[in-house]
C-alpha positions in Angstrom: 98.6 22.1 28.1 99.0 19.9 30.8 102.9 20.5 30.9 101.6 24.5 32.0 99.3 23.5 34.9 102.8 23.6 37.2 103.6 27.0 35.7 101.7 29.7 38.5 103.3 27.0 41.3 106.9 27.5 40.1 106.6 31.1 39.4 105.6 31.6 42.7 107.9 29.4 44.9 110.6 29.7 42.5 110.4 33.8 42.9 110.1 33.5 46.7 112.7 31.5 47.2 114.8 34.1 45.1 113.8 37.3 46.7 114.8 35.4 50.0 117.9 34.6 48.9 118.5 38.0 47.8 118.4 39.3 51.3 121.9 37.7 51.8 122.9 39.9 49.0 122.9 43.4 50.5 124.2 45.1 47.2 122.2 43.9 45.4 119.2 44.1 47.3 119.5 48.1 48.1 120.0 48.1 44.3 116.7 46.6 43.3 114.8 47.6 46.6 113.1 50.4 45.2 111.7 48.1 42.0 111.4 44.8 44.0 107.8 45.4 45.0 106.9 45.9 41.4 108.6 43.0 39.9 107.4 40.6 42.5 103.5 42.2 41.8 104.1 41.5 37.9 105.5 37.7 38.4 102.1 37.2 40.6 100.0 38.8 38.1 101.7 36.7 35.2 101.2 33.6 37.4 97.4 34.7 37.9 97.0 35.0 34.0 98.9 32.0 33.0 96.6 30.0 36.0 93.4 31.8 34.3 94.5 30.4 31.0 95.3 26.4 31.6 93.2 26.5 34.8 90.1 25.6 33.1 91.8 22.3 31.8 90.8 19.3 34.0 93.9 17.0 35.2 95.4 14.8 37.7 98.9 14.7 38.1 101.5 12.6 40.7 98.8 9.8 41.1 96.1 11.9 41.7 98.2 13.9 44.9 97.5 17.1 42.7 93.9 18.1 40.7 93.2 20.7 38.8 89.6 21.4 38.5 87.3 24.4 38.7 87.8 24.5 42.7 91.4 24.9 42.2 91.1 27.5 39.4 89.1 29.5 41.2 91.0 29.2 44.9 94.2 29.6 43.6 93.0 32.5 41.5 92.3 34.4 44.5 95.2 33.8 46.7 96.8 35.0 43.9 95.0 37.9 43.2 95.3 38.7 47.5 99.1 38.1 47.3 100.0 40.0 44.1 97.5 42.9 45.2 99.0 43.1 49.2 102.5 43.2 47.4 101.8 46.7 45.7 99.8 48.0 48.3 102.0 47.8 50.7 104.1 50.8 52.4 107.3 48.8 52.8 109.1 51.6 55.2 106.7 49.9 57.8 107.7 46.8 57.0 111.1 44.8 58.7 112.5 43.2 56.2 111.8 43.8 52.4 112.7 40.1 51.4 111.5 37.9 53.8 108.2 40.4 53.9 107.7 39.5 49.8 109.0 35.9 50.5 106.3 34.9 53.4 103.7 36.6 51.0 104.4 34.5 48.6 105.1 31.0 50.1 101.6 31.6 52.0 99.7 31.9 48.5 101.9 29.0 47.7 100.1 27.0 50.2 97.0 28.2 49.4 97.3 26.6 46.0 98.8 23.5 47.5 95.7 22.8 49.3 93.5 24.3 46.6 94.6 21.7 44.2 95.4 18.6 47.2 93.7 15.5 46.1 94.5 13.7 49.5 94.7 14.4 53.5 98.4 14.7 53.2 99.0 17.4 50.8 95.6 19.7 52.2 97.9 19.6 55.9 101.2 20.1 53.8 99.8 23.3 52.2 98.2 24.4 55.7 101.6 24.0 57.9 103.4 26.1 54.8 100.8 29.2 55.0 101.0 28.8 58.7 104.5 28.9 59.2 105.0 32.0 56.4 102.8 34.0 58.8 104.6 33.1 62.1 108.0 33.7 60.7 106.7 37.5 59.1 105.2 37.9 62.7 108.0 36.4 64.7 110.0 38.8 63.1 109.4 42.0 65.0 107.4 40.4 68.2 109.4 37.0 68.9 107.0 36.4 72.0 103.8 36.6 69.9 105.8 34.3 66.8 105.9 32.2 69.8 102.6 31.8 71.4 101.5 31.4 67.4 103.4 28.8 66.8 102.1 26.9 70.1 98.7 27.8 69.0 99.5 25.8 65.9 101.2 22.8 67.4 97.8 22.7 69.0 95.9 23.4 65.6 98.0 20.5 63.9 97.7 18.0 66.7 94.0 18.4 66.1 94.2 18.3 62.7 96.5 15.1 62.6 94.0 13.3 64.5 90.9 14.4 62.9 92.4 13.7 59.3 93.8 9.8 60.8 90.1 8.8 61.8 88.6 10.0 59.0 91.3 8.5 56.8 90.6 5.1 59.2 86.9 5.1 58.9 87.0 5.5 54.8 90.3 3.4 54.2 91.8 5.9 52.2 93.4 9.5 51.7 91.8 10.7 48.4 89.0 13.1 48.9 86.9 11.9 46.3 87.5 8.2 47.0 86.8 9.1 51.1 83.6 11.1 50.0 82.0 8.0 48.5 82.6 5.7 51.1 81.4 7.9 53.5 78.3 7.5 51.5 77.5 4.7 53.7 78.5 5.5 56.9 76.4 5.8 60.0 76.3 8.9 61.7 77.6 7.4 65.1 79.6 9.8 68.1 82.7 8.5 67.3 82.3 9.6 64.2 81.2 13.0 65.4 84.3 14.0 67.9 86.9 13.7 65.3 85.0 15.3 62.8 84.5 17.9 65.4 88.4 18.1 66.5 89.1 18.4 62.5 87.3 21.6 62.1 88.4 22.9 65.5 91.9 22.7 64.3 90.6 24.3 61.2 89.1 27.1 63.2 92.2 27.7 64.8 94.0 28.3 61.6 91.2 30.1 60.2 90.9 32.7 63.0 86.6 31.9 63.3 85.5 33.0 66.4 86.3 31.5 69.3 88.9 30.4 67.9 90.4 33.4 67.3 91.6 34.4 70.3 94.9 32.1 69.2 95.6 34.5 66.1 94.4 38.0 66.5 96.6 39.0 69.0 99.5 37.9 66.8 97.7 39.8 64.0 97.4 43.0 65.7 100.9 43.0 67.0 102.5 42.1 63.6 104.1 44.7 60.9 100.9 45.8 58.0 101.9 43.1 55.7 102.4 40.2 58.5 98.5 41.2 60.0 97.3 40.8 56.6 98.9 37.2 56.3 97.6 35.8 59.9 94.3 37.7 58.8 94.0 37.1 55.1 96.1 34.5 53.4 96.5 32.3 56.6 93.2 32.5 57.2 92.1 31.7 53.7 94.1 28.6 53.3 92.3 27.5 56.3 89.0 27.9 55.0 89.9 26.5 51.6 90.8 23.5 53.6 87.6 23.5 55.4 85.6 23.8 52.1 87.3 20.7 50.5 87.0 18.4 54.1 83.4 19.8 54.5 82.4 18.1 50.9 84.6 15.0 52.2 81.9 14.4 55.0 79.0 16.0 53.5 77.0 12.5 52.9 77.0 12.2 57.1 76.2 16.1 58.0 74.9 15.4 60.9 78.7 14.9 63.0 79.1 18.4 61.4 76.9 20.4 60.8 75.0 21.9 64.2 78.9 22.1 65.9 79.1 25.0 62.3 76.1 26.7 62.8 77.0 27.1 66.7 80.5 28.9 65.5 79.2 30.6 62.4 76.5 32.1 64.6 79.3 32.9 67.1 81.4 34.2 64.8 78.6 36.8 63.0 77.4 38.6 66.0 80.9 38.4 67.8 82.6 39.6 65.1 79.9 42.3 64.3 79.8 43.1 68.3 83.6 43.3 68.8 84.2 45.3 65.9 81.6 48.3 66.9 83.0 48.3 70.3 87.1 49.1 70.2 88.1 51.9 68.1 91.7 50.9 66.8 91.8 50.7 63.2 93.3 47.8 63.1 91.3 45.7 65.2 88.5 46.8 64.1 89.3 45.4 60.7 90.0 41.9 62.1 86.9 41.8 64.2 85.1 42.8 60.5 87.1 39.4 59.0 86.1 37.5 62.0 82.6 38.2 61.4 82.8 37.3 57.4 84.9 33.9 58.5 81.8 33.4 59.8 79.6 34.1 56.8 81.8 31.5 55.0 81.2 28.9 58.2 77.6 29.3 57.9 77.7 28.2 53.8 79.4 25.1 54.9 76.8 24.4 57.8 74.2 23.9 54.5 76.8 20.7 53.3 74.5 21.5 49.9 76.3 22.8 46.1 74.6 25.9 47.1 76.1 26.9 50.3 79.3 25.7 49.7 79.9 27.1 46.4 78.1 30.5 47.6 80.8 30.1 50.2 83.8 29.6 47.8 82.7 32.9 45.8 82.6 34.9 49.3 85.7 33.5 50.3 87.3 35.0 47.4 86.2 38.7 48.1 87.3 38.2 52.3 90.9 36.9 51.0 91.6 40.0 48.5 90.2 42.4 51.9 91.6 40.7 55.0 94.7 40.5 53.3 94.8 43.8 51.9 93.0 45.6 54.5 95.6 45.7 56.9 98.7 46.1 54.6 96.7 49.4 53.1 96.2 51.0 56.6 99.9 50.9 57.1 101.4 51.6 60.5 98.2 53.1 62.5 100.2 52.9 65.6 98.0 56.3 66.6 94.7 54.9 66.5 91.8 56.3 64.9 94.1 59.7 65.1 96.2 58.3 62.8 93.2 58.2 60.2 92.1 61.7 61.0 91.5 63.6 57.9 92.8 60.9 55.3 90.3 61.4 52.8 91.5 64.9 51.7 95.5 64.2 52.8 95.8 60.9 50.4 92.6 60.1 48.3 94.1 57.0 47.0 94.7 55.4 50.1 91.7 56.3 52.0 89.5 54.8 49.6 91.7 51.8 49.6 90.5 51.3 53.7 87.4 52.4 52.7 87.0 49.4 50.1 88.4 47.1 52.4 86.5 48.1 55.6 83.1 47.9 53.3 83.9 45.0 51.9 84.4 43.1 55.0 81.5 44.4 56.8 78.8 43.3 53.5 78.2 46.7 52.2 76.6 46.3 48.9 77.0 46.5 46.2 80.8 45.6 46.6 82.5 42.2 46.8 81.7 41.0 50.5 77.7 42.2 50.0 77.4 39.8 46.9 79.3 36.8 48.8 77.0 37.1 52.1 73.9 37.7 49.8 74.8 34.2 48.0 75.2 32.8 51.3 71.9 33.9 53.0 70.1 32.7 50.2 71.4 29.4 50.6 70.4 29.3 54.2 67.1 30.6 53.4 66.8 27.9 50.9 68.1 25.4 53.1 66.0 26.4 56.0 68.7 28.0 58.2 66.5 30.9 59.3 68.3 31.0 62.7 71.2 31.4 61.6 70.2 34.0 58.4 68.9 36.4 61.7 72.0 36.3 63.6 74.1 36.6 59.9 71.9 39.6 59.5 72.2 41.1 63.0 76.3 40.3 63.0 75.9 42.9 59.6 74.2 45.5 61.1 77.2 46.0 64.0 79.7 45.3 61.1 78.4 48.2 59.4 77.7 50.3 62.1 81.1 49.8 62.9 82.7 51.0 59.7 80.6 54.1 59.6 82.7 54.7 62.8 85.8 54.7 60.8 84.8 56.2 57.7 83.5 59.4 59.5 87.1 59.7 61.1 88.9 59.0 57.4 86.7 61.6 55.6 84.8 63.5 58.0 87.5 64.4 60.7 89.6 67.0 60.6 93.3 65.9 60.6 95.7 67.8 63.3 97.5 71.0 62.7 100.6 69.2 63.0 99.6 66.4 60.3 98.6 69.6 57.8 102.3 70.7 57.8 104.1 67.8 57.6 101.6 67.1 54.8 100.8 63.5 56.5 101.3 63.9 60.2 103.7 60.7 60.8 102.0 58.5 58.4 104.2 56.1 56.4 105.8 57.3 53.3 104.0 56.0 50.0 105.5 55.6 46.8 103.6 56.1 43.5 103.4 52.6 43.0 101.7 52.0 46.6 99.3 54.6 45.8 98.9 52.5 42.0 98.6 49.5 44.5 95.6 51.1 46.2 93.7 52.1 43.3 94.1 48.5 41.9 92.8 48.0 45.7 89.8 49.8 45.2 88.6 48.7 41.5 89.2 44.9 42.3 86.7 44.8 45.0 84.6 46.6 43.4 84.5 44.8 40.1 84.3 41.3 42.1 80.6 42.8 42.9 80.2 44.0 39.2 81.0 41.0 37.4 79.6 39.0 40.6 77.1 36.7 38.0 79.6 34.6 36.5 82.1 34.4 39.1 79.5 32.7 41.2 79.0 30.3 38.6 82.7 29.5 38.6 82.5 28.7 42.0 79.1 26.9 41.9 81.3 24.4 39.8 83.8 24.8 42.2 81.6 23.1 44.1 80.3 20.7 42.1 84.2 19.7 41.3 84.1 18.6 44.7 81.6 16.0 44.0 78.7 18.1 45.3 75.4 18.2 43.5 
């Protein structure tokens, strides 16, 4: 069994590279365009299975640089799930480039699940740089100057990291997580302890777009094709967070160098998010404002540095990386605005209820995925006496959700234009069947991540407790 814990990695880096490769093969590309989509969903979704199967087996491999464990099952299970389900959602006649838009996809789930399964400092920034630099080069592809100012933004993000990840490597003596934990045991929680910590999740912020950091990566997210917004907000994001998670058990025996800098930003993040998404009116920045104010939810889980809040957070991290990731890809090109929405509902029934899933979702509508994942979370902080912060969580989901009525009233309420009712989808991207499959899938995945929301919170409550958390 242990010989098949490699098996999801190589299927999807091997694949990537692959379909990249293809693109210098124009033949042969144009001849498989119209079924690469598909094939590319199917290797993802025979990766998922095959990760579902051994997953649950506990091993170390390469010295203990890679673990698999019940964090790592349940992380890499839902980049997975994100990257396989934006893949078949997606209209590709928005998109660039067909290969290097399936490629990125899939070397940023790839480093999701290199820093799901990292047992040291070294492989969790390995894993970050590789999601990070999928979504510049998907972004830098049609807006070079915003690829740019991204990848500035994450020279910054790195240099933070680099330093944050040295001191706290220098204080406990070594790189393994587990090792580092227990050492930290002992330590004093002294300010020079506290500003590295504090640079370390700053360059985390930046990568996982949590208000105010996200001034770095929305812009690059709202100027990017469907698929590349859905990376920088999604996947990118995700890894980020995943990496957060895993450093926040790290330094949980000293919380105090950590925790009041996260409930500042999750607070931050929750009403700004909520606030900023009720006040513009483009679709798609409305939907990253929504992920902002989740990123925030998930923040707030690590500000507890308890089993309870962390794992609570790993469960809703999983519903905000199969919506953030999705959301986007789904809306397609909504270079009209809310217009560009009018009248969906009756026009394409499918994809309507694919943004309306997503939207919900990320604005903690019950009883769908993101509801279930903040519920966990609040009831951590109630139980952990985060009251404060439970108030602003719940204010930042009142906007969120006042924000998406907003948008569903102009996707099933409007009336679409005269113009869109003869051309039977007034300028909107052409959809395939298989997009239209893709949005379905979209649909029933978020909402079956609420349904069967009792034991996927126990997974990641051992998630949790994989990470030496009790």
């Amino acid at each position: 069994m242990r010989s098949l814990l490699l098996v999801p990695e190589a299927l999807v880096v091997g694949t990537a590279v692959l379909v990249l490769l293809m693109g210098r093969f124009g033949a042969l590309q144009k001849s498989l365009r119209p079924y690469l989509p598909a094939i590319v969903s199917c290797v993802v979704l025979v990766a998922l299975l095959v990760e579902l199967w051994v997953g649950a087996t506990l091993a170390s491999l390469f010295g203990g640089a890679f673990l698999q464990d019940r964090f790592a099952l349940f992380a890499k299970a839902a980049a997975l799930l994100a990257a396989g389900t934006a893949v078949a959602v997606a209209d590709w006649s928005a998109e660039d480039s067909l290969s290097i838009g399936l490629s990125m996809t899939l070397l940023a789930a790839f480093g999701v699940m290199v820093i799901a399964s990292a047992g040291d400092f070294v492989a969790l920034w390995a894993g970050l740089e590789l999601a990070a630099a999928a979504g510049v080069v998907l972004v830098g592809l049609r807006r070079p100057a915003l690829g740019l100012r991204l990848l500035v933004a994450g020279g910054v993000a790195t240099a933070l990291l680099v330093f944050g990840f040295a001191f706290v490597y220098a204080t406990a003596g070594t790189a393994d997580l587990l090792t580092a934990r227990g050492i930290l045991q002992s330590a004093a929680p002294t300010l020079p302890l506290a500003v590295p910590v504090l640079l370390l999740f700053g360059g985390l912020g930046m990568r996982a777009g949590v208000a105010p950091f996200h001034i770095a990566s929305l812009p690059a997210g709202l100027g990017a094709t469907p698929l590349g917004a859905g990376l920088i907000l999604g996947l990118v994001a995700t890894a980020g967070l995943v990496a957060a998670i895993k450093v926040a058990a790290v330094i949980s025996p000293v919380p105090q160098v950590f925790s009041p800098y996260l409930e500042v930003i999750a607070g931050v993040a929750m009403v700004g998010g909520g606030a900023a998404a009720l006040a513009v009116r483009a679709p798609r920045a409305r939907l990253a404002y929504l992920a902002v104010g989740q990123v925030g939810w998930v923040v707030a889980g690590l500000a507890t540095h308890y089993r309870g809040g962390l794992g609570a957070s790993l469960f809703l991290l999983g519903a905000f990386a199969l919506a953030a990731t999705c959301g986007p890809a789904v809306l397609g090109g909504t270079d009209g605005g809310e217009a560009s929405l009018a009248g969906i509902g009756a026009l394409r029934p499918a994809r309507a209820a694919g943004i309306a899933m997503a939207f919900l979702s990320l604005a903690g509508v019950p009883p769908l995925a993101g509801f279930f994942g903040e519920f966990a979370v609040a009831a951590a902080l109630a139980q952990s006496g985060h009251f404060g912060l439970l108030a602003l969580g719940l204010l930042g989901s009142v906007l969120s959700l006042a924000a998406v009525l907003g948008t569903l009233r102009v996707v099933y309420i409007q009336s679409p234009p005269e113009e869109g009712r003869r051309a039977g989808g007034f300028g909107l991207p052409t959809w395939t069947r298989f997009s239209t499959a893709g949005a379905v899938a979209l649909s029933a995945a978020i909402v079956a991540y609420g349904i069967f929301g009792n034991p996927i919170l126990g997974l990641a409550y051992q998630g949790a407790e994989a990470l030496g958390l009790r």
